[in-house]
PDBQT receptor file of N, H, CA, C and O in Angstrom, charges set to zero:
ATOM      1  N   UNK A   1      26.488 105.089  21.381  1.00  0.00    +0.000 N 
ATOM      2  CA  UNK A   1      27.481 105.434  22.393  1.00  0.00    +0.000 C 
ATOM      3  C   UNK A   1      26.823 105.869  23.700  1.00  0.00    +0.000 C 
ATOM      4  O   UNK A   1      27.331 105.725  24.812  1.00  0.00    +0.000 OA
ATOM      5  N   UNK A   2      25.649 106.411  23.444  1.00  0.00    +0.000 N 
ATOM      6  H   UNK A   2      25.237 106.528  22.540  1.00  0.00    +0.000 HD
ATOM      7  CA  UNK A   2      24.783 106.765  24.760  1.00  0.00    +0.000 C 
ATOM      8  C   UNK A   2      24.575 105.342  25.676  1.00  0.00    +0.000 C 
ATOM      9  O   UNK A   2      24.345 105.264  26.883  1.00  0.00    +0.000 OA
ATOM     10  N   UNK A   3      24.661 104.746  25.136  1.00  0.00    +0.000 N 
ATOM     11  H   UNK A   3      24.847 104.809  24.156  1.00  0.00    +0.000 HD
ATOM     12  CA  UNK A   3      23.942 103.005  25.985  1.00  0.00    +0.000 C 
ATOM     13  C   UNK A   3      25.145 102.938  26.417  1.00  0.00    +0.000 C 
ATOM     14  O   UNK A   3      25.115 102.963  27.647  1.00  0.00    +0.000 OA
ATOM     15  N   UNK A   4      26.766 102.826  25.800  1.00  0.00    +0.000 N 
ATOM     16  H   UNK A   4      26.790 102.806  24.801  1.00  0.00    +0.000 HD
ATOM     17  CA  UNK A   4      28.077 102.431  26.696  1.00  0.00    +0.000 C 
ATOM     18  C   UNK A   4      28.281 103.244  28.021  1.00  0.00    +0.000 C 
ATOM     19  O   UNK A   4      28.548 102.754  29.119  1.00  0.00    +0.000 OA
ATOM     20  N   UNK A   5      28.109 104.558  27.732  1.00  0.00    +0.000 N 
ATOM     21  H   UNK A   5      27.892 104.956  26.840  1.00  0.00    +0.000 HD
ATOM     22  CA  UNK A   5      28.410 105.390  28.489  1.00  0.00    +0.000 C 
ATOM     23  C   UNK A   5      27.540 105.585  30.100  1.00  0.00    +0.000 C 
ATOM     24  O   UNK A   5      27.916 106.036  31.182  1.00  0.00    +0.000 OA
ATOM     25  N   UNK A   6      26.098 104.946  29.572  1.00  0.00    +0.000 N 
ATOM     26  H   UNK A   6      25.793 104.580  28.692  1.00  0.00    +0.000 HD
ATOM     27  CA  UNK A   6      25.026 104.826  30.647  1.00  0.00    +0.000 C 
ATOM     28  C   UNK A   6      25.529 104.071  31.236  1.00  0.00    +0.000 C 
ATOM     29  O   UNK A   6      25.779 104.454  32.378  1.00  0.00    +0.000 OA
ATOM     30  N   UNK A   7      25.974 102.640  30.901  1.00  0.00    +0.000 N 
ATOM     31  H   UNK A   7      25.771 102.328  29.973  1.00  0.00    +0.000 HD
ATOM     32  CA  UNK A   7      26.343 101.759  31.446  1.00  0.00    +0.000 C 
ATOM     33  C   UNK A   7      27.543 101.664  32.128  1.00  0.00    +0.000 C 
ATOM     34  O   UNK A   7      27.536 101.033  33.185  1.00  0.00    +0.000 OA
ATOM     35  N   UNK A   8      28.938 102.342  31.597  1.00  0.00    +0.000 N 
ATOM     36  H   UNK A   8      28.944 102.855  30.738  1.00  0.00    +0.000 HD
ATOM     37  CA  UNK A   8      30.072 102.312  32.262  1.00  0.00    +0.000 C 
ATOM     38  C   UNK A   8      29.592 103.771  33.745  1.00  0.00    +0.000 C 
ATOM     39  O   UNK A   8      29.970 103.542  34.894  1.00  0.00    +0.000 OA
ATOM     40  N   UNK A   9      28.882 104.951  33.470  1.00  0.00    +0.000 N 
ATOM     41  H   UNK A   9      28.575 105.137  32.536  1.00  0.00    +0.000 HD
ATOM     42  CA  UNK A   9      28.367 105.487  34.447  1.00  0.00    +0.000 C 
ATOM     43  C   UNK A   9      27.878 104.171  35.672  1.00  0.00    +0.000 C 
ATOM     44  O   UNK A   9      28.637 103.991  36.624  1.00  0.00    +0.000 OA
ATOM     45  N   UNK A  10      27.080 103.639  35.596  1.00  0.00    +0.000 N 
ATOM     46  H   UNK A  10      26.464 103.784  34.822  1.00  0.00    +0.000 HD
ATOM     47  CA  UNK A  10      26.286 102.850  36.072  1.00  0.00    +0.000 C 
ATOM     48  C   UNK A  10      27.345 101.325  37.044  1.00  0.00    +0.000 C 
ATOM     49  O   UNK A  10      26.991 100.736  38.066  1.00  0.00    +0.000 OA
ATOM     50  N   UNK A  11      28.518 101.126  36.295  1.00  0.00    +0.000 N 
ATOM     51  H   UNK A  11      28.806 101.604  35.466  1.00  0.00    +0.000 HD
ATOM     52  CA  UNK A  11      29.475 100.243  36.720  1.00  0.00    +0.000 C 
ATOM     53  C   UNK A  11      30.539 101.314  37.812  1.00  0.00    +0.000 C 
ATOM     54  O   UNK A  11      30.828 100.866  38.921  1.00  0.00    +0.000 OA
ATOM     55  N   UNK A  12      30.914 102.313  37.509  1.00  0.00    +0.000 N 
ATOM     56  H   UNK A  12      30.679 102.677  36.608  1.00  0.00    +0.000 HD
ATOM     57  CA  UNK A  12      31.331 102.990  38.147  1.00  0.00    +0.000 C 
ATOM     58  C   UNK A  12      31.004 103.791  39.275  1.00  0.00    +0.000 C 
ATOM     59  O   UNK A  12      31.913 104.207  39.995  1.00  0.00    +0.000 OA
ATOM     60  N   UNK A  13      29.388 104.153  39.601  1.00  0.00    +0.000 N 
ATOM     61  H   UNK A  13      28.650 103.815  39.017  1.00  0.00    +0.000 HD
ATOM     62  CA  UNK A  13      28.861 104.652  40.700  1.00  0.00    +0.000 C 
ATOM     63  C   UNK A  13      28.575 103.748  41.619  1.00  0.00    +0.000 C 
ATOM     64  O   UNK A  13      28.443 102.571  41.284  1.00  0.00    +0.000 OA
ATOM     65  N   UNK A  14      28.462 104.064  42.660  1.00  0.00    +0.000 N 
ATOM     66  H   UNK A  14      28.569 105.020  42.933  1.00  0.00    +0.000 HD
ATOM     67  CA  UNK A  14      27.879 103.373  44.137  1.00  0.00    +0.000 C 
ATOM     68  C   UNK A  14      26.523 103.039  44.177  1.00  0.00    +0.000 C 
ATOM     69  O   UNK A  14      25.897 102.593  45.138  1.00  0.00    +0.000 OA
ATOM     70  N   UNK A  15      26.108 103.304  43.009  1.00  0.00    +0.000 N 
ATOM     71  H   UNK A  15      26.616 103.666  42.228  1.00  0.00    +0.000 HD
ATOM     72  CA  UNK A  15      23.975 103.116  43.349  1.00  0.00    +0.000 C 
ATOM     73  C   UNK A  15      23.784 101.768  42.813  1.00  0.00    +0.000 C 
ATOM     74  O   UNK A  15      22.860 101.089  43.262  1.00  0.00    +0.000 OA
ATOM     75  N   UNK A  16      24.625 101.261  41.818  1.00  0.00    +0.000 N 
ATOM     76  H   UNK A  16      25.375 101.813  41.453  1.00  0.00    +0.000 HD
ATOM     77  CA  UNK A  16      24.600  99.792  41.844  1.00  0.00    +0.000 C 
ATOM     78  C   UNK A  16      24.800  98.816  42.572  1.00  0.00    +0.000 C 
ATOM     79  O   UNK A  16      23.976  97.902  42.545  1.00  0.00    +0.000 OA
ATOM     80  N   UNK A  17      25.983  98.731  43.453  1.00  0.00    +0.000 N 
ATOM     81  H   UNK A  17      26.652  99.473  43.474  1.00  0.00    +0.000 HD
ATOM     82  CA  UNK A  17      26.675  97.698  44.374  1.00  0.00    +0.000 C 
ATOM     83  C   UNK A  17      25.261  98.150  45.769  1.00  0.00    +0.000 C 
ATOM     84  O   UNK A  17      24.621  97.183  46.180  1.00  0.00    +0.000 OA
ATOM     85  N   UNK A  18      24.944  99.409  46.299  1.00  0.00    +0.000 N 
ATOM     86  H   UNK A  18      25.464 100.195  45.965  1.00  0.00    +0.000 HD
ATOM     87  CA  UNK A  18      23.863  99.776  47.380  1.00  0.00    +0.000 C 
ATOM     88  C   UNK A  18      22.640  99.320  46.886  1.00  0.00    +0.000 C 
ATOM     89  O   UNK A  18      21.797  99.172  47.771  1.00  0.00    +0.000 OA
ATOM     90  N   UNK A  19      22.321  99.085  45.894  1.00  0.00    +0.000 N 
ATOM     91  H   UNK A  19      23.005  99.206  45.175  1.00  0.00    +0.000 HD
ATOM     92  CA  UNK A  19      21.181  98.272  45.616  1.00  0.00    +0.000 C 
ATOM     93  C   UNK A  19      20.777  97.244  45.737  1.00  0.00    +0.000 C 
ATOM     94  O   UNK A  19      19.686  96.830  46.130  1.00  0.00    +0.000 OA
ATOM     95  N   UNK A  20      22.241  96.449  45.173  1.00  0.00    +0.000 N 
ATOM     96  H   UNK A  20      23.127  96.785  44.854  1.00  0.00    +0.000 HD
ATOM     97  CA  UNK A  20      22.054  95.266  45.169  1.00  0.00    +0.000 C 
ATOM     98  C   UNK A  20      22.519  94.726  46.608  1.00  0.00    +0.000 C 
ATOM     99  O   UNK A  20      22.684  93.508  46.673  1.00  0.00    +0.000 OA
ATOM    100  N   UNK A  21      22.702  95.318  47.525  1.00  0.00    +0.000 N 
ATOM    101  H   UNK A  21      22.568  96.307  47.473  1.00  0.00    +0.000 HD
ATOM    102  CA  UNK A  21      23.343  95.473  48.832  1.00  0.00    +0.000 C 
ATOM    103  C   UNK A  21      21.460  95.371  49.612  1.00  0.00    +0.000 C 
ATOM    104  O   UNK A  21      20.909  94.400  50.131  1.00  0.00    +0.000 OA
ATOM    105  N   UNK A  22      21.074  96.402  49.447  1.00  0.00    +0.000 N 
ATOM    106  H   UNK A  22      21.522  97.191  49.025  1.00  0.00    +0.000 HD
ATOM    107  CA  UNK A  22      19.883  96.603  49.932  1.00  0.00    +0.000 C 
ATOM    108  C   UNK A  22      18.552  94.953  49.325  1.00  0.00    +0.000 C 
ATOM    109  O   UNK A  22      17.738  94.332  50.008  1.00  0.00    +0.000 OA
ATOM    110  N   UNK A  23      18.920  94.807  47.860  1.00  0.00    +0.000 N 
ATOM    111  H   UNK A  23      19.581  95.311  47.305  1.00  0.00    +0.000 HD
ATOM    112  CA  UNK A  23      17.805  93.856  47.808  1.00  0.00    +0.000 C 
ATOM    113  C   UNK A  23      18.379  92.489  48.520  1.00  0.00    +0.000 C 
ATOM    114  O   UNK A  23      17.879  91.498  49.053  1.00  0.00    +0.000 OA
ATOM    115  N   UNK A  24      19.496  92.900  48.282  1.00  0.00    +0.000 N 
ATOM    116  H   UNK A  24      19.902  93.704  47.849  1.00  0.00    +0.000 HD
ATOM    117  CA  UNK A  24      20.069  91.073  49.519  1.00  0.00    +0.000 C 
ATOM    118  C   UNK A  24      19.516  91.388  50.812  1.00  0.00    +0.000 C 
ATOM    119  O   UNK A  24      19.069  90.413  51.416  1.00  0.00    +0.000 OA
ATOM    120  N   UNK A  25      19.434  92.483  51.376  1.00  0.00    +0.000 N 
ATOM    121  H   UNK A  25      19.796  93.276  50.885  1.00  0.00    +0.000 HD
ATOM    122  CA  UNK A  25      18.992  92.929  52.914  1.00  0.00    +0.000 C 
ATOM    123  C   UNK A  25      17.337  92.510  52.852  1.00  0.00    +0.000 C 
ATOM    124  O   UNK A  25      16.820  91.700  53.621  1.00  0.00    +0.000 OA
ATOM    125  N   UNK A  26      16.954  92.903  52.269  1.00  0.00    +0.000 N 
ATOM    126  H   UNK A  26      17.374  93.561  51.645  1.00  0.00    +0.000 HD
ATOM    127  CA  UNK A  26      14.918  92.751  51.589  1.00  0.00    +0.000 C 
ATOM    128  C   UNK A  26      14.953  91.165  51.996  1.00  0.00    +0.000 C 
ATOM    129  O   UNK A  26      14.258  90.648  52.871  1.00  0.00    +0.000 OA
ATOM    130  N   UNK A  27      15.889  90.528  51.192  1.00  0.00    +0.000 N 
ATOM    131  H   UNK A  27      16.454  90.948  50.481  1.00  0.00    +0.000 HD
ATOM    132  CA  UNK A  27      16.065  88.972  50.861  1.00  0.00    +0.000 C 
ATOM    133  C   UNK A  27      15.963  88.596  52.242  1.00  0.00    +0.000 C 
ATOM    134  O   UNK A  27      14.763  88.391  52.426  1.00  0.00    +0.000 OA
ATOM    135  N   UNK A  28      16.471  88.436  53.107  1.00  0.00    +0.000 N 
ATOM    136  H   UNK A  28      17.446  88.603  52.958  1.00  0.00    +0.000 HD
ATOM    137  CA  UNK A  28      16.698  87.968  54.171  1.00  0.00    +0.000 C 
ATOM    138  C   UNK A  28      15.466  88.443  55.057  1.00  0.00    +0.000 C 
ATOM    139  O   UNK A  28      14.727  87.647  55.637  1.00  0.00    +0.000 OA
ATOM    140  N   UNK A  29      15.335  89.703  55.097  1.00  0.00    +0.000 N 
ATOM    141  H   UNK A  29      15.936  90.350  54.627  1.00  0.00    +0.000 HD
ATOM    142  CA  UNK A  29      14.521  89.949  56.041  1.00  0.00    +0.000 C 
ATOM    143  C   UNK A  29      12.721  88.902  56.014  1.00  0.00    +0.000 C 
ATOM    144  O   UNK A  29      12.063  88.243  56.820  1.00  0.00    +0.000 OA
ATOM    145  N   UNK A  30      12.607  89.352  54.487  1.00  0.00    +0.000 N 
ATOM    146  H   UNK A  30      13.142  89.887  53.833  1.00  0.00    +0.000 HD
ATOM    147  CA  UNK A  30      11.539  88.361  54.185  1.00  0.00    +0.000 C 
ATOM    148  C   UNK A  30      11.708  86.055  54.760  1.00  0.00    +0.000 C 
ATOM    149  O   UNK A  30      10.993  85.246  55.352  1.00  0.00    +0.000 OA
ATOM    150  N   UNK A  31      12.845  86.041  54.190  1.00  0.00    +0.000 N 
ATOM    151  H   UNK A  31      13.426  86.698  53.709  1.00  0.00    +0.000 HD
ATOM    152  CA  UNK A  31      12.944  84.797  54.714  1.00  0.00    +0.000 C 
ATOM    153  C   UNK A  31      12.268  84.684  56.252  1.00  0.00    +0.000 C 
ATOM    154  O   UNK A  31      11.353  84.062  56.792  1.00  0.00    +0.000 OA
ATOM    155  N   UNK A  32      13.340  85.722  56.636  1.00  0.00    +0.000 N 
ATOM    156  H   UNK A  32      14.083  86.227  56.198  1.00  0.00    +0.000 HD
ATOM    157  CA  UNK A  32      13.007  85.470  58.474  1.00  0.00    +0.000 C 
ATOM    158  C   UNK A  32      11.922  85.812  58.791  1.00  0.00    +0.000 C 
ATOM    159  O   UNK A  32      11.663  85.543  59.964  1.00  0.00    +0.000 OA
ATOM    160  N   UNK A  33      11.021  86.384  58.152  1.00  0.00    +0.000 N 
ATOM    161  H   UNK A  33      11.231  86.602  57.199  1.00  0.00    +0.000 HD
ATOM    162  CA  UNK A  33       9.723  86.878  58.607  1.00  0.00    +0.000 C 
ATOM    163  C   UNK A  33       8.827  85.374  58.122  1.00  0.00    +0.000 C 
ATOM    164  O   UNK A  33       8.219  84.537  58.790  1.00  0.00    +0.000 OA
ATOM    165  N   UNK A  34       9.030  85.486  56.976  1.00  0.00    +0.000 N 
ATOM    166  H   UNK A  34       9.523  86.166  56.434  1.00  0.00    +0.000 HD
ATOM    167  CA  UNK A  34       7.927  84.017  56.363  1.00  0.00    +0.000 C 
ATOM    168  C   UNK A  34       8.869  83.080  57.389  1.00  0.00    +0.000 C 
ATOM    169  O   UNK A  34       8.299  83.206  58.472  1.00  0.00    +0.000 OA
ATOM    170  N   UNK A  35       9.708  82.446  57.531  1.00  0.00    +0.000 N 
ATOM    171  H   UNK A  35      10.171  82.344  56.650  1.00  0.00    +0.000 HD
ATOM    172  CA  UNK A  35      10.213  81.592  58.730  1.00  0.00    +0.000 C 
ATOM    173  C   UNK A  35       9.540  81.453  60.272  1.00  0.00    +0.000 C 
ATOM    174  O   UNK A  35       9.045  80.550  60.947  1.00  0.00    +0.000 OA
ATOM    175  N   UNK A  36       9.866  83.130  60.447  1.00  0.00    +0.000 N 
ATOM    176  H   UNK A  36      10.267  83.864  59.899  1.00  0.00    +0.000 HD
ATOM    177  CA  UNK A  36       8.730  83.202  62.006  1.00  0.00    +0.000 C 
ATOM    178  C   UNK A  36       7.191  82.736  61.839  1.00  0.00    +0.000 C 
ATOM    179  O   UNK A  36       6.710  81.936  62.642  1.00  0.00    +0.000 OA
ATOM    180  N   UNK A  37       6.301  83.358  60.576  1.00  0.00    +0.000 N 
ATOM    181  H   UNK A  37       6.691  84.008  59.924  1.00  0.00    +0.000 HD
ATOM    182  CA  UNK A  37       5.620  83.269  60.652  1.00  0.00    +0.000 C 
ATOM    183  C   UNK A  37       4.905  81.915  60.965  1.00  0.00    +0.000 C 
ATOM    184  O   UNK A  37       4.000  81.724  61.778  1.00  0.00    +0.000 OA
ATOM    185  N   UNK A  38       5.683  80.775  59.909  1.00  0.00    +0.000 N 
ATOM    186  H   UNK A  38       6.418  80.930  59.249  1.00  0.00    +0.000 HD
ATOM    187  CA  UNK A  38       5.348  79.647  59.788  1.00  0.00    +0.000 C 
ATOM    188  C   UNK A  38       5.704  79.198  61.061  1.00  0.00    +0.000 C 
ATOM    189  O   UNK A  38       4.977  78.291  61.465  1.00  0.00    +0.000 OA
ATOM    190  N   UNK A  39       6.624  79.557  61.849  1.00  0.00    +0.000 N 
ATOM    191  H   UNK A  39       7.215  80.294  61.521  1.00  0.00    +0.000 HD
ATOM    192  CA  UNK A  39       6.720  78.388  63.030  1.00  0.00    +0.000 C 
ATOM    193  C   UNK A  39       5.583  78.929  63.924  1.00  0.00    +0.000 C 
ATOM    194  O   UNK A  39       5.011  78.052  64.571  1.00  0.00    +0.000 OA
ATOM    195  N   UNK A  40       5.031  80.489  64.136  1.00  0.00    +0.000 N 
ATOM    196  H   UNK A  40       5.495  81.201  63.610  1.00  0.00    +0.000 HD
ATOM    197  CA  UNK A  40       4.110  80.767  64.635  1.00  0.00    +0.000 C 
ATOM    198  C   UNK A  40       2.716  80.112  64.566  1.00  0.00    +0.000 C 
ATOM    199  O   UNK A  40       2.011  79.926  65.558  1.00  0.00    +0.000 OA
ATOM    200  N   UNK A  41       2.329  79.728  63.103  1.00  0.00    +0.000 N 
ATOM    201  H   UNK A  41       2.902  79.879  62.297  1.00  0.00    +0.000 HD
ATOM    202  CA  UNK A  41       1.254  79.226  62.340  1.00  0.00    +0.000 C 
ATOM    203  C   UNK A  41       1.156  77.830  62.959  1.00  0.00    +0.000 C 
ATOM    204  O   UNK A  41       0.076  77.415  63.379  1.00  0.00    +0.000 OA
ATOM    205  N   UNK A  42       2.479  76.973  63.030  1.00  0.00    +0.000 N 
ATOM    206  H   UNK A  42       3.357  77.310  62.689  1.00  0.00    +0.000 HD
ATOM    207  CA  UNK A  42       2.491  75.439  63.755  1.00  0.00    +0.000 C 
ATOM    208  C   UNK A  42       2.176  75.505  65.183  1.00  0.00    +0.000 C 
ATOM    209  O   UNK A  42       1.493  74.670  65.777  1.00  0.00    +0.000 OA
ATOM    210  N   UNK A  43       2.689  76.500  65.676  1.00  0.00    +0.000 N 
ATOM    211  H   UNK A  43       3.244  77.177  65.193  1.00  0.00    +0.000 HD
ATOM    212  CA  UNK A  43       2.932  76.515  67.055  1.00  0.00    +0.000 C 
ATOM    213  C   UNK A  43       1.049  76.776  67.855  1.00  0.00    +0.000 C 
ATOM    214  O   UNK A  43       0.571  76.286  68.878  1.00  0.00    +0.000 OA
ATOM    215  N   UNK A  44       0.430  77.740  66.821  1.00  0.00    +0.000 N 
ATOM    216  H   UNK A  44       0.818  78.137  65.990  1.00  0.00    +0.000 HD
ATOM    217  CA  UNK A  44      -1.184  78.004  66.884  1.00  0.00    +0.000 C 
ATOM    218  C   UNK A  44      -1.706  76.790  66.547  1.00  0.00    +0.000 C 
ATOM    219  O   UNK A  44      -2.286  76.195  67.455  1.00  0.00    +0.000 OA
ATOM    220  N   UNK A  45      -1.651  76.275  65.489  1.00  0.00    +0.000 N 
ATOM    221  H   UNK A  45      -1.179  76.759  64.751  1.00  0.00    +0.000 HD
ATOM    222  CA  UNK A  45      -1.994  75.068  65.049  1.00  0.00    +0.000 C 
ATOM    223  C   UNK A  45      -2.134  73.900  66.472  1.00  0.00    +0.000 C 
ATOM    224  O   UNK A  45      -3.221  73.558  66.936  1.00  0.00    +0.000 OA
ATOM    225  N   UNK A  46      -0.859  73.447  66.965  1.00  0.00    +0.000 N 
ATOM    226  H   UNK A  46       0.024  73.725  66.588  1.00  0.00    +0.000 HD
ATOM    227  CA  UNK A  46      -0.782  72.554  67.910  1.00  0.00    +0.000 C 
ATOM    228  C   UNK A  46      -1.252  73.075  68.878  1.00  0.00    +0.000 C 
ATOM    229  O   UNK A  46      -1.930  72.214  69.438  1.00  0.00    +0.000 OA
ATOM    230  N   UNK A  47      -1.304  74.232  69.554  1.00  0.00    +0.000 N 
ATOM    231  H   UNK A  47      -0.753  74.932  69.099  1.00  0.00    +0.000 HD
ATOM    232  CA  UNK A  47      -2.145  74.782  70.867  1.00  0.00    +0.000 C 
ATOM    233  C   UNK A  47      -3.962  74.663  70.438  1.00  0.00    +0.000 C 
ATOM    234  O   UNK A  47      -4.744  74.248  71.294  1.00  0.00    +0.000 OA
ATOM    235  N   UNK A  48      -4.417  75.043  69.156  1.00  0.00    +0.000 N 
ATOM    236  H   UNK A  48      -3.782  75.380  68.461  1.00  0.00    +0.000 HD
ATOM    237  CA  UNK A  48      -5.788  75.100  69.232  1.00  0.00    +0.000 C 
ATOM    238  C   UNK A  48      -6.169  73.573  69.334  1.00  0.00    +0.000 C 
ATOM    239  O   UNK A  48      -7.061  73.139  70.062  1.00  0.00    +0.000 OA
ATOM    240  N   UNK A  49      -5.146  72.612  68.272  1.00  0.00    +0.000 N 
ATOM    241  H   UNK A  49      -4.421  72.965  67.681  1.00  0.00    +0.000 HD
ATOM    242  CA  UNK A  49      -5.698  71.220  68.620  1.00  0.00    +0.000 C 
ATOM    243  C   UNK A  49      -5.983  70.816  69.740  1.00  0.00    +0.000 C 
ATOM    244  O   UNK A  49      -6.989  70.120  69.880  1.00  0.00    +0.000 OA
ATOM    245  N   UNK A  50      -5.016  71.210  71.040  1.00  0.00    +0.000 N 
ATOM    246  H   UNK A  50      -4.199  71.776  70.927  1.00  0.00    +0.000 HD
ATOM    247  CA  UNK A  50      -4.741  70.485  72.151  1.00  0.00    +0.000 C 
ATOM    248  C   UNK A  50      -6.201  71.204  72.868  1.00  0.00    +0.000 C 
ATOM    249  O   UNK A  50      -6.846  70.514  73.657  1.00  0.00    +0.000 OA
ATOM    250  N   UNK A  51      -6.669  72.638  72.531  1.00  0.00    +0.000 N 
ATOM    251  H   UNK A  51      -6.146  73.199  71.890  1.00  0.00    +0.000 HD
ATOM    252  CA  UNK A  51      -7.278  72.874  72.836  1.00  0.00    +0.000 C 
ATOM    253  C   UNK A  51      -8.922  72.046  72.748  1.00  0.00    +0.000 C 
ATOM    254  O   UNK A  51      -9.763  71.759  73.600  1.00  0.00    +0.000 OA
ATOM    255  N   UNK A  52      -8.824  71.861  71.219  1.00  0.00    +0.000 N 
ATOM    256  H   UNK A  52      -8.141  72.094  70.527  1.00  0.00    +0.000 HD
ATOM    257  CA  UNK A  52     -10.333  71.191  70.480  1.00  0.00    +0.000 C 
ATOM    258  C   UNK A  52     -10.119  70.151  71.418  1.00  0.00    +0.000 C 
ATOM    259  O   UNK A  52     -11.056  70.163  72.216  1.00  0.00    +0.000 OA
ATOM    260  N   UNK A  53      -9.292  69.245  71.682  1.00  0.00    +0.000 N 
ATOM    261  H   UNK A  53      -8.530  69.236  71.034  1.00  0.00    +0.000 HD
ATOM    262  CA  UNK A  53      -9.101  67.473  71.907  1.00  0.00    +0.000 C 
ATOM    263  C   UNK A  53      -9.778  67.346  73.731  1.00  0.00    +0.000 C 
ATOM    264  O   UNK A  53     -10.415  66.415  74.224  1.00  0.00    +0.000 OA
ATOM    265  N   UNK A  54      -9.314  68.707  74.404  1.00  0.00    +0.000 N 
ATOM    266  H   UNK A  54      -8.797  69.463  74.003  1.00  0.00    +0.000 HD
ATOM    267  CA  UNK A  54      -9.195  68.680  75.575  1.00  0.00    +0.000 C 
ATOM    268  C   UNK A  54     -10.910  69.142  75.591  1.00  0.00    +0.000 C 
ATOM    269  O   UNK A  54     -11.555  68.271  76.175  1.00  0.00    +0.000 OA
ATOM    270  N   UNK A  55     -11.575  70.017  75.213  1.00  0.00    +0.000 N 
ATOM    271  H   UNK A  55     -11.051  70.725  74.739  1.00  0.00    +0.000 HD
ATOM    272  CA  UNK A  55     -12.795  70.172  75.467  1.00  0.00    +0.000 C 
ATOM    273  C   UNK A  55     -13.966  68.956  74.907  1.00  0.00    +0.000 C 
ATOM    274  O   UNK A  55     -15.078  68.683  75.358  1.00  0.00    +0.000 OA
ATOM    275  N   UNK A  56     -13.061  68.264  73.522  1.00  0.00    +0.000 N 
ATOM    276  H   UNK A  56     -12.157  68.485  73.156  1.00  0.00    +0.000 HD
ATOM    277  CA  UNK A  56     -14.129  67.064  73.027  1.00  0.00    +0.000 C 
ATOM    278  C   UNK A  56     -14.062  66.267  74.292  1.00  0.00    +0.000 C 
ATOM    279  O   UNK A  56     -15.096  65.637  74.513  1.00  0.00    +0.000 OA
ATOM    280  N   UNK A  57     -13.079  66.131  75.206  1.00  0.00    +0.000 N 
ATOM    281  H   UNK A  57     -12.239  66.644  75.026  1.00  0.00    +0.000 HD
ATOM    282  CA  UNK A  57     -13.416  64.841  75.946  1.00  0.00    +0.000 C 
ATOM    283  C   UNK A  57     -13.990  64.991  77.040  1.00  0.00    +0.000 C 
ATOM    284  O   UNK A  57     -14.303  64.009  77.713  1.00  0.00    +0.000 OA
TER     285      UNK A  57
C-alpha cells in the first residue's frame, strides 16, 4: 500500500507536471544550441576555406 499511496501522492502534486515542464524546456534549449552551433561550425568551415583557396592562389 506504501507504493499506491507514493504514487497517487506523486499524481496529485505539482512536482510532476513542473518537471516534466522543465525537461521539455532542457529539450529545446539543447536543440537550439546544438542547431546554432552547427550552423556556426558551417559558417567557420566556409570562411576558413575561402580563406585557404584565396592565399593558395
Amino acid at each position: 500500500m506504501n507504493v499506491i499511496t507514493k504514487i497517487r501522492h506523486f499524481i496529485v502534486s505539482e512536482d510532476g507536471p513542473t518537471a516534466v515542464e522543465y525537461a521539455v524546456m532542457l529539450a529545446l534549449i539543447i536543440i537550439v544550441c546544438l542547431t546554432a552551433i552547427n550552423s556556426l561550425g558551417s559558417n567557420a568551415n566556409t570562411t576558413f576555406n575561402n580563406v585557404a583557396n584565396s592565399i593558395g592562389s
